[in-house]
FITIVEX-51968 format. One record per residue (C-alpha): residue in one letter; residue number from 1; x, y, z. Coordinates in Angstrom, 2 decimals. Each point is the difference from the previous one (the first is absolute). Last residue first. Layout:
<dovexs>
 res   n      c1      c2      c3
   A NUM       X       Y       Z
...
</dovexs>
This chain:
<dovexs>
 res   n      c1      c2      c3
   X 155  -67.05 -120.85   90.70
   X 154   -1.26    3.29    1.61
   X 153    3.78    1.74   -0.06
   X 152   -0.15   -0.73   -3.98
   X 151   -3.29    1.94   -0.25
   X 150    1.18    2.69    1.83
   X 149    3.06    0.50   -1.93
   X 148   -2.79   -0.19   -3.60
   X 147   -1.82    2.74    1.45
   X 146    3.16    2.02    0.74
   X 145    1.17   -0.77   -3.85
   X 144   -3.41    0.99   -0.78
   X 143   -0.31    3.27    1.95
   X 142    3.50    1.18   -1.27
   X 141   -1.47   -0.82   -3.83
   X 140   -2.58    2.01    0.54
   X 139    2.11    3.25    1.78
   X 138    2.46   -0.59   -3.81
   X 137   -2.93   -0.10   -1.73
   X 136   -1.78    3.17    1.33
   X 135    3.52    1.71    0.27
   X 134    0.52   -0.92   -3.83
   X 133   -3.46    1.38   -0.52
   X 132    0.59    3.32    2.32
   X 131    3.48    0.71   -2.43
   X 130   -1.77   -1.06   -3.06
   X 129   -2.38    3.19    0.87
   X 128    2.68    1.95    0.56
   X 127    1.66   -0.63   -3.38
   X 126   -3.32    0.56   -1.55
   X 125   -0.56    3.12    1.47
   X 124    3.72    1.16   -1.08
   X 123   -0.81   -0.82   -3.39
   X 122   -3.09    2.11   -0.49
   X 121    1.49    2.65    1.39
   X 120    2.72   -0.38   -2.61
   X 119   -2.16   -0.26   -2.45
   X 118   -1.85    2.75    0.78
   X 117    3.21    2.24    0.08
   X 116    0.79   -1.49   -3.15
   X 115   -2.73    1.00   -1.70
   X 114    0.07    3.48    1.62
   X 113    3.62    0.35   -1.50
   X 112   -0.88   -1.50   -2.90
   X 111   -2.53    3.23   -0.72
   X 110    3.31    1.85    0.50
   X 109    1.69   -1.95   -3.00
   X 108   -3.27    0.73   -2.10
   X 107    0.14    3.78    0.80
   X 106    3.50   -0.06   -1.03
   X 105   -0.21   -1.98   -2.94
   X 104   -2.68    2.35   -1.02
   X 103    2.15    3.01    0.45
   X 102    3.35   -1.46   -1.65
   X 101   -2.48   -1.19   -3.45
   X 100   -1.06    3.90   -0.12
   X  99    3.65    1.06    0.17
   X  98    0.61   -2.28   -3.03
   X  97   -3.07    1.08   -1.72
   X  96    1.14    4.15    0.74
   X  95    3.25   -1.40   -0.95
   X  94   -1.08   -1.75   -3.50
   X  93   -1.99    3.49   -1.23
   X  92    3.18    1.99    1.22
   X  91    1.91   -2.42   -2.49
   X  90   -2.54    0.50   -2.75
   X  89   -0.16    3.59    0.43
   X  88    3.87    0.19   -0.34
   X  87    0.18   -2.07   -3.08
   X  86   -2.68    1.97   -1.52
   X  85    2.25    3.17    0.71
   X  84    3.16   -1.33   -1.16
   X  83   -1.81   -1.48   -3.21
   X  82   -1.63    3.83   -0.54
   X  81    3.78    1.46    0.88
   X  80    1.12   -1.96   -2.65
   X  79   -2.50    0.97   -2.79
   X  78    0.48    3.52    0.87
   X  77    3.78   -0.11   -0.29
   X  76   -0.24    0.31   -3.69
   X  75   -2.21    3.31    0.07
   X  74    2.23    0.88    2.26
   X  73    2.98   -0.52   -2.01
   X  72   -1.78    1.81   -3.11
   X  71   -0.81    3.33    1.99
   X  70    3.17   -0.24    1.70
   X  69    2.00   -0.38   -3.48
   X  68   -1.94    3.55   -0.97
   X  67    1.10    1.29    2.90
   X  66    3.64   -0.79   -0.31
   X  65    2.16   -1.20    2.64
   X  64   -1.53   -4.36   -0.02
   X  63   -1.23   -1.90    2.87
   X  62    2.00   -1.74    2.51
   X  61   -2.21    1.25    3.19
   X  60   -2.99   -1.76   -1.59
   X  59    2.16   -3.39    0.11
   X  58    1.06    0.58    3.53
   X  57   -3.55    0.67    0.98
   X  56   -1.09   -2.68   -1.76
   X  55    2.87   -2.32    1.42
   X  54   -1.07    1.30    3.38
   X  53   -3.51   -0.62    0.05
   X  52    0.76   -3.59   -0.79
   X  51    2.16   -0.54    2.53
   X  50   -2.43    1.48    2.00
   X  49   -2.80   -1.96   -0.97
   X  48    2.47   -3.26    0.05
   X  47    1.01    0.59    3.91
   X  46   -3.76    0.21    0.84
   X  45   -1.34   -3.07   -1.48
   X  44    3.31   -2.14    1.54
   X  43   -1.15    1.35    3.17
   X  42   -3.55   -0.53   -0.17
   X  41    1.30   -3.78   -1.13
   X  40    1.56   -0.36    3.24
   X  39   -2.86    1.23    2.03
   X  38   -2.31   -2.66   -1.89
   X  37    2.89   -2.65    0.73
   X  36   -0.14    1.02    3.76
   X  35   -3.53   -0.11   -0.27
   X  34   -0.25   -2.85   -1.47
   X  33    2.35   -1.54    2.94
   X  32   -2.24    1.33    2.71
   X  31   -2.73   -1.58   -1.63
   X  30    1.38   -3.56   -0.25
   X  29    1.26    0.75    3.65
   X  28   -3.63    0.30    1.16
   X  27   -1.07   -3.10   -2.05
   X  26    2.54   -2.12    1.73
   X  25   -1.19    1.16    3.03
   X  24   -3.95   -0.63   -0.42
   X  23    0.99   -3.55   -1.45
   X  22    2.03   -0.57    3.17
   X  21   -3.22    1.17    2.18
   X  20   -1.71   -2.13   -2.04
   X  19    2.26   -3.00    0.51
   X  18   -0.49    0.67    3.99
   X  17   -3.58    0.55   -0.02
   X  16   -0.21   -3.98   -1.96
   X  15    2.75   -1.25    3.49
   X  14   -2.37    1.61    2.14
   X  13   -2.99   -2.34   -1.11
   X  12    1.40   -2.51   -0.63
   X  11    1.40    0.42    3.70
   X  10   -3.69    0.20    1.07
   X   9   -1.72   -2.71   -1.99
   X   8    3.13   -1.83    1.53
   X   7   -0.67    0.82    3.32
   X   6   -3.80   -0.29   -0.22
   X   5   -0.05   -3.81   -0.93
   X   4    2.83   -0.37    2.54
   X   3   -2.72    1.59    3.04
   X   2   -3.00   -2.16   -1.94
   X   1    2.27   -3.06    0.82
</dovexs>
């Protein structure tokens, strides 16, 4: 009985390692699909600087013939080029975060990697072990049933 006690402690035991190691997995992919999303967004951050940069460029290219219309136009374009350059600090400020956020996620995801490496040692142990119980029981309950043919030749 103490051999089926320790079979099911066992299995419980290597079916709980299995859900983590599922857990661990489903993390992992949660990651890899932020970063995706964080690369995504880089993207988006980088196409709208430029665009940017190139409608002020295109609108400081535009200006007026005479000098003292230049004087004024720039003077108007100032204003503009100050919102284009805020913009453009702002979206390099949410890239450097975004790349940040793609480091750490990658650092964590290879720290799974050793987690689930464990885990799946730990898994495989188990599995053996249940493997020598079952042979345990199964050798036991050979011995009885030849026990119990021996006893039925006595009668």
């Amino acid at each position: 009985l103490n051999t089926i006690d320790d079979m099911a402690e066992t299995r419980n035991a290597v079916v709980s390692k299995i859900r983590e190691q599922t857990n661990t997995k489903q993390t992992m992919l949660e990651l890899e699909d932020q970063n995706k999303r964080n690369r995504i967004e880089i993207s988006k951050l980088q196409v709208s600087v430029l665009a940017k940069k190139d409608a002020v460029k295109k609108d400081s290219k535009s200006g007026g013939e005479s000098k003292s219309g230049e004087d004024d136009d720039q003077a108007s374009r100032k204003p503009a080029r100050d919102k284009a350059d805020r913009r453009r600090r702002k979206a390099k400020k949410e890239m450097q975060a975004l790349k940040k956020a793609i480091h750490q996620n990658v650092e964590k995801k290879e720290e799974l990697k050793e987690v689930m490496k464990s885990q799946a040692e730990s898994i495989q142990e188990g599995e053996a072990k249940l493997v020598s119980l079952m042979a345990q029981v199964d050798s036991k309950t050979q011995e009885a049933s030849d026990a119990n043919s021996m006893a039925k030749k006595f009668k």
